[in-house]
C-alpha positions in Angstrom: -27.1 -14.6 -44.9 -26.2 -11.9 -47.2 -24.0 -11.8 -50.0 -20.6 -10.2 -47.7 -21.4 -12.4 -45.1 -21.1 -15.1 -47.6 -18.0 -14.1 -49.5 -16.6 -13.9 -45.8 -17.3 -17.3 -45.3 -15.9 -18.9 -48.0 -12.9 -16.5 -47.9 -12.3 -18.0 -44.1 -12.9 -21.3 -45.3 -10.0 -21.3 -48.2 -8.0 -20.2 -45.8 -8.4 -22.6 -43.0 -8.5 -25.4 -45.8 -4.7 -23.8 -46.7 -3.4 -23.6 -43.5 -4.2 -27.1 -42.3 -3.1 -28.5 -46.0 0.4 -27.3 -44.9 0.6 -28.2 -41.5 -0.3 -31.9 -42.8 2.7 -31.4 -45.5 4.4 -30.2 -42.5 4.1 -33.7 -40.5 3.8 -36.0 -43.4 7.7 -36.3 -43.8 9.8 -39.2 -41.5 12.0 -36.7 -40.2 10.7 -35.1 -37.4 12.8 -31.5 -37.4 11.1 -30.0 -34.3 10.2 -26.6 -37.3 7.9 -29.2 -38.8 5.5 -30.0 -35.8 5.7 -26.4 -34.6 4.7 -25.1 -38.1 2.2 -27.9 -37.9 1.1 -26.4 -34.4 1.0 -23.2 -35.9 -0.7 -23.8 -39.4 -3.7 -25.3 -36.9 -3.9 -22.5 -34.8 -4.0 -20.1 -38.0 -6.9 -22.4 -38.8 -9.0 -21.5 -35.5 -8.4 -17.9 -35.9 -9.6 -18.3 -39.5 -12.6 -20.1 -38.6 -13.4 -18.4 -35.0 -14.2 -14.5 -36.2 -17.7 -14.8 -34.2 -19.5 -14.7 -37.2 -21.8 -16.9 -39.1 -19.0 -19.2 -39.8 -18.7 -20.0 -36.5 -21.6 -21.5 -35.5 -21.3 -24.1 -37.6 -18.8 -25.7 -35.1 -21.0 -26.9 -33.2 -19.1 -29.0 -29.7 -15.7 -27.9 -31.4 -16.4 -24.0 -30.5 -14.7 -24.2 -27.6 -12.0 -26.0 -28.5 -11.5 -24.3 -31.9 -11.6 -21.2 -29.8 -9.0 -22.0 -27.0 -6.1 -22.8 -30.3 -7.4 -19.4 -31.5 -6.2 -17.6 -28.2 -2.6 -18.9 -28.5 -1.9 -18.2 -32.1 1.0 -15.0 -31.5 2.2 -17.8 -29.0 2.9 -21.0 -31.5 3.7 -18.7 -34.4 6.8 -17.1 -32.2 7.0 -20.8 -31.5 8.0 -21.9 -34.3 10.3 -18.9 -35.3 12.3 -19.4 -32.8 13.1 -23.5 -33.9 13.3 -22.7 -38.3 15.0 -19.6 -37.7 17.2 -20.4 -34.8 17.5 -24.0 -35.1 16.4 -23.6 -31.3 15.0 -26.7 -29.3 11.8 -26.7 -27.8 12.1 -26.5 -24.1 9.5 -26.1 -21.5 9.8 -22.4 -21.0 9.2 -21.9 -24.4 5.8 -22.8 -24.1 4.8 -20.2 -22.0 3.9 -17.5 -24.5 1.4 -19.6 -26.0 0.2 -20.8 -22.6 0.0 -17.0 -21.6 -1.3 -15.7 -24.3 -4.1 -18.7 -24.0 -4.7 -17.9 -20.4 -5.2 -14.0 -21.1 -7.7 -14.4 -23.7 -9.6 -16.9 -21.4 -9.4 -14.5 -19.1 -10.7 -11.0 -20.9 -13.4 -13.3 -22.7 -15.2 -14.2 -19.4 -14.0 -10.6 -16.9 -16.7 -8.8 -16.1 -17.4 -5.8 -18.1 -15.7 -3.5 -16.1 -12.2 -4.8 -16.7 -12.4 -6.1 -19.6 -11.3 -4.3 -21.9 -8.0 -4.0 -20.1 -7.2 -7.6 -19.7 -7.6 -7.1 -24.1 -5.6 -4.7 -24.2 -2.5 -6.5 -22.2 -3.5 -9.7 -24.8 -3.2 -7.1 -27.9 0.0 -5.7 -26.4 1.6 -8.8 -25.5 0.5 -10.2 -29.6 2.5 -7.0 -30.7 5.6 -7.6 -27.9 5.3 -10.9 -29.7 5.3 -10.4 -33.0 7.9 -7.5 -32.6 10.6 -10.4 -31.4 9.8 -12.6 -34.4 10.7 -9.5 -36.7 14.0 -9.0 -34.7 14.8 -12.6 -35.2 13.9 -12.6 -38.6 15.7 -9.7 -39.1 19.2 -10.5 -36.9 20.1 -13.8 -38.4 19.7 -12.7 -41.8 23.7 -12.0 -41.8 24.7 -15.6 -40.3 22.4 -17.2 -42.3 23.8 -20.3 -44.4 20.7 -22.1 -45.6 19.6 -20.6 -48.4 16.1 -21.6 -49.0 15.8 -20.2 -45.5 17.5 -16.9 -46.1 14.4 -16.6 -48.9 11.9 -17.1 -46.5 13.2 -14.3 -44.1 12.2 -11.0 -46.2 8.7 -12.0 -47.8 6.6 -14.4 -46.2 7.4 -14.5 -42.6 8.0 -10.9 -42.7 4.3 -10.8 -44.1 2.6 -12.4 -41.6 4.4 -10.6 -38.9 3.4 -7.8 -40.2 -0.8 -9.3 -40.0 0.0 -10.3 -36.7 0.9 -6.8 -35.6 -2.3 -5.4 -37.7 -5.0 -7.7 -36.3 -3.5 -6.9 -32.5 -3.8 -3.0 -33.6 -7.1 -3.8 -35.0 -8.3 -5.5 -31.9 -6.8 -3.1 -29.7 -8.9 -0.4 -31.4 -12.0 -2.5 -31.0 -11.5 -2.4 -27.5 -10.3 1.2 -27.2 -14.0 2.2 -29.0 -16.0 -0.5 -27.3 -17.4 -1.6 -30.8 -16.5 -4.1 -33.4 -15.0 -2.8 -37.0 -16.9 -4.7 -39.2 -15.5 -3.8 -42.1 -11.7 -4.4 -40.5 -13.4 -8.3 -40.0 -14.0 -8.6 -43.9 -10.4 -7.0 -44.6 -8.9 -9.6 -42.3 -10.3 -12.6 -44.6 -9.7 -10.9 -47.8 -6.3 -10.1 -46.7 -5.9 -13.6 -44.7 -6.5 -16.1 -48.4 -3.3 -14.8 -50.3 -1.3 -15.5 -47.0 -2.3 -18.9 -46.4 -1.6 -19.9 -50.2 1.9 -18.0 -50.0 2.6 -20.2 -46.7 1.3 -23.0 -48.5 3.4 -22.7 -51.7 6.8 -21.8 -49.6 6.2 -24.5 -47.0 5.0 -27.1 -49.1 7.6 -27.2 -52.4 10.8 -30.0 -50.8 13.5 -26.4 -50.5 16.5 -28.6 -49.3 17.8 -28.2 -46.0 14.9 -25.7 -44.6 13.7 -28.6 -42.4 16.8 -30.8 -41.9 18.7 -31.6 -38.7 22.2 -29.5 -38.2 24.8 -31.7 -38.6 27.7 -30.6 -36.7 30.4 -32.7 -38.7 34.2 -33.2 -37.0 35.6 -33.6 -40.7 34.7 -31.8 -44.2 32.5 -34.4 -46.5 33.5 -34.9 -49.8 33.3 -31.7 -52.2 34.0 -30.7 -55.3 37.7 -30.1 -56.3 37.2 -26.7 -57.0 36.1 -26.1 -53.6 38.6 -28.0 -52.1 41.0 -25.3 -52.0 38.6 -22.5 -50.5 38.1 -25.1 -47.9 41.9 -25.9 -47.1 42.1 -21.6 -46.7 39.3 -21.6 -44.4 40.4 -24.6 -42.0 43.6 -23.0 -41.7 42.1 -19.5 -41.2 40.0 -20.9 -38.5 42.4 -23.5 -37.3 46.2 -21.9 -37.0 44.9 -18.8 -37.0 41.9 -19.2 -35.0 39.8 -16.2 -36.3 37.1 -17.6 -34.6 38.7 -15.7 -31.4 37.5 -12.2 -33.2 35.0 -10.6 -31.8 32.1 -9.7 -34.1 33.6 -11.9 -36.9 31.0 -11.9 -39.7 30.5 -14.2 -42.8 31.6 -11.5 -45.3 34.9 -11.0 -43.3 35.4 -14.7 -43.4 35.2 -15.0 -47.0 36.9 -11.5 -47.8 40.1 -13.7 -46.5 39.7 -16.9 -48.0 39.2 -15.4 -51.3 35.9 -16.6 -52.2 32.7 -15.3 -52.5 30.1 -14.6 -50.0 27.2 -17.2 -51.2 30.1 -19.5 -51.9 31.5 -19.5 -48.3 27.5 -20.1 -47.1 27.3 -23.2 -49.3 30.4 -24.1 -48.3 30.0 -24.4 -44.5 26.7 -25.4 -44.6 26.8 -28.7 -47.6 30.4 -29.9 -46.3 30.5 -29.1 -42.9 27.2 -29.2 -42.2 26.4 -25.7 -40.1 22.9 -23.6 -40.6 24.2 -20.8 -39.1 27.0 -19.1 -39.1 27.0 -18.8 -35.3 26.8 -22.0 -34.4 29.9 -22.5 -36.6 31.9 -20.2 -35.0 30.7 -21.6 -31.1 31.4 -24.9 -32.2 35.6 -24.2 -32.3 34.8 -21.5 -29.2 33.0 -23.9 -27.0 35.8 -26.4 -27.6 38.2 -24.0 -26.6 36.3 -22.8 -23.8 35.7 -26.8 -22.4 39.5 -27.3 -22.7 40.6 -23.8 -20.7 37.8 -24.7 -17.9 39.0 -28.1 -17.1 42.8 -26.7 -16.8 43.7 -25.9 -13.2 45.6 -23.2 -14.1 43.1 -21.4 -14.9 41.1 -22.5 -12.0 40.6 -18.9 -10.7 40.3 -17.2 -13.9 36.7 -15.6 -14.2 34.4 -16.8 -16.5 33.8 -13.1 -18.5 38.0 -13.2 -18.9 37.3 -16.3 -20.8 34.0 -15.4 -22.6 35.7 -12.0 -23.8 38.9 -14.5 -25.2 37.0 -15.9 -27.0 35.4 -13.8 -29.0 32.1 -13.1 -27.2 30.9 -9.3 -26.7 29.5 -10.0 -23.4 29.2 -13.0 -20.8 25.8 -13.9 -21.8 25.6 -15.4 -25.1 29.0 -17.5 -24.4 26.3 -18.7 -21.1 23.9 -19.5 -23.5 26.1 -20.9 -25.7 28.3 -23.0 -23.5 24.6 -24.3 -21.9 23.3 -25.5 -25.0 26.3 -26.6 -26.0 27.0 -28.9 -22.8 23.8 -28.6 -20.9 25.7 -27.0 -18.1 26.5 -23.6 -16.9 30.4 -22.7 -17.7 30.7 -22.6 -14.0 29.2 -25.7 -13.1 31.1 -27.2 -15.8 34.2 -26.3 -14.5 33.5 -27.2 -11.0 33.0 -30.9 -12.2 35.8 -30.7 -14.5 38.6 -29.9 -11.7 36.8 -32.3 -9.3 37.5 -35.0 -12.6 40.7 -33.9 -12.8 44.0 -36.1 -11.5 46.0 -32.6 -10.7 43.4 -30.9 -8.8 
């Protein structure tokens, strides 16, 4: 083994040693936020690719080759995986899985085609890693503004912005591979040098206790005790949002909130997040609009009102995220939910 093939080695090793050091620290505390055992899921998979370049390093698996290289394929898969649950305090349903499953089956799939195809089934793996990691940026990058935990809001620019961005360079860098029919050796020994200071960074910001990037959203039904100089910005904002109901505005935003309350921006964030107990601004603002929306849906009156009348009253843009809303919220479809509401109800 020569001295490169060494350094590449060792460079591959630190970094799978990293990566599963933080998906322990992940797992290791009692509360069991579903970001933790996706990170966890993730930090593993990071390992496998680490470990699984094809080179010398590899052979060392031994039986866990296979294995080591089937967590390898689905990497793009978990990491948009657990995105979607830190960043979008999103639950991890069944059809969330598929990317990973997908992604998994596709790299199955071009490793054992014959020749002659391929290098096509690579390239729709490589385009689907890009498709991938293009949606993590865009969620990274549109719930920046909602946003109220702040050791989250951190996270957003640097480090998950970072490996994104590696994400996206290993697809191009295995999509050129399979464009010229030959490996880049040299791209290989970029890949660990550039894939050590990554796995440390994740390390260090996943591993240091930030308050609140890992807890459970606790949608409260009263303020819990604050400060007394707060008290007052918080009296302004229940009554904006309560007799005034600005929650009914469409494309309300955080700064416009705390323009008319009279506090500032970062203030307002740690307001609604420590004493009522939202992570996102969204979810604060559904939380008063579902309500409203439940209540108007079980009133016969409004029994053949549409559904996109009612979205657009309440402040949505469009009939699709109150859906998604409203389902999450209730586990039903606004439709469905009013169909069982008037069948419930004593003047129907």
């Amino acid at each position: 083994m020569n001295d490169p093939q060494t350094l590449e080695v060792l460079l591959r090793g630190v970094a799978a040693g990293a990566s599963l050091a933080t998906g322990a620290g992940l797992l290791r505390s009692g509360r069991r936020h579903p970001a933790r055992w996706t990170g966890a899921l993730f930090c593993v998979s990071a390992a496998a690719f680490a470990v699984h370049s094809g080179g010398p390093e590899t052979s060392v698996l031994g039986p866990l080759h296979i294995p080591v290289w089937i967590v390898a394929q689905g990497g793009l898969g978990y990491f948009w995986l657990f995105a979607i649950t830190l960043f979008e305090d999103r639950p991890v349903t069944w059809e969330r899985w598929i990317p990973a499953v997908v992604m998994t089956g596709i790299g199955f799939l071009a490793t054992f085609a014959p020749p002659a195809i391929a290098p096509g089934v690579w390239l729709v793996f490589n385009l689907m890693q890009l498709g991938l990691a293009g949606h993590v940026l865009l969620v990274i990058w549109r719930g920046r503004g909602g946003d109220l935990v702040e050791a989250r809001r951190a996270l957003r620019g640097p480090m998950l912005l970072a490996i994104t961005l590696f994400c996206i360079g290993i697809s191009i860098q295995q999509g050129a591979e399979t464009l010229l029919n030959r490996h880049l050796g040299w791209a290989i020994f970029l890949q660990a040098v550039v894939l050590v200071p990554l796995c440390l960074a994740a390390a260090w910001a996943f591993l240091q206790g930030s308050p609140g990037l890992f807890e459970a959203q606790r949608r409260a039904t009263a303020p819990e005790p604050v400060e007394p100089q707060d008290r007052p910005a918080l009296a302004r904002l229940e009554a904006l949002m309560g007799e005034g109901q600005a929650w009914r505005r469409e494309g309300l935003t955080i700064g416009q909130v705390a323009a008319e309350v009279g506090v500032p921006e970062h203030r307002l964030r740690r307001l609604i997040n420590g004493a009522l107990g939202y992570r996102n601004f969204a979810d604060y603002l559904n939380a008063r609009r579902i309500e409203a929306a439940r209540t108007a849906l079980a009133d016969p009156a409004n029994a053949r009102a549409s559904i996109s009348a009612l979205a657009f009253d309440l402040g949505y843009a469009s009939l699709g995220p109150f859906n998604r809303a409203f389902k999450e919220a209730t586990g039903e479809t606004p439709s469905a939910w009013r169909v069982q509401a008037l069948a419930a109800s004593p003047d129907s």
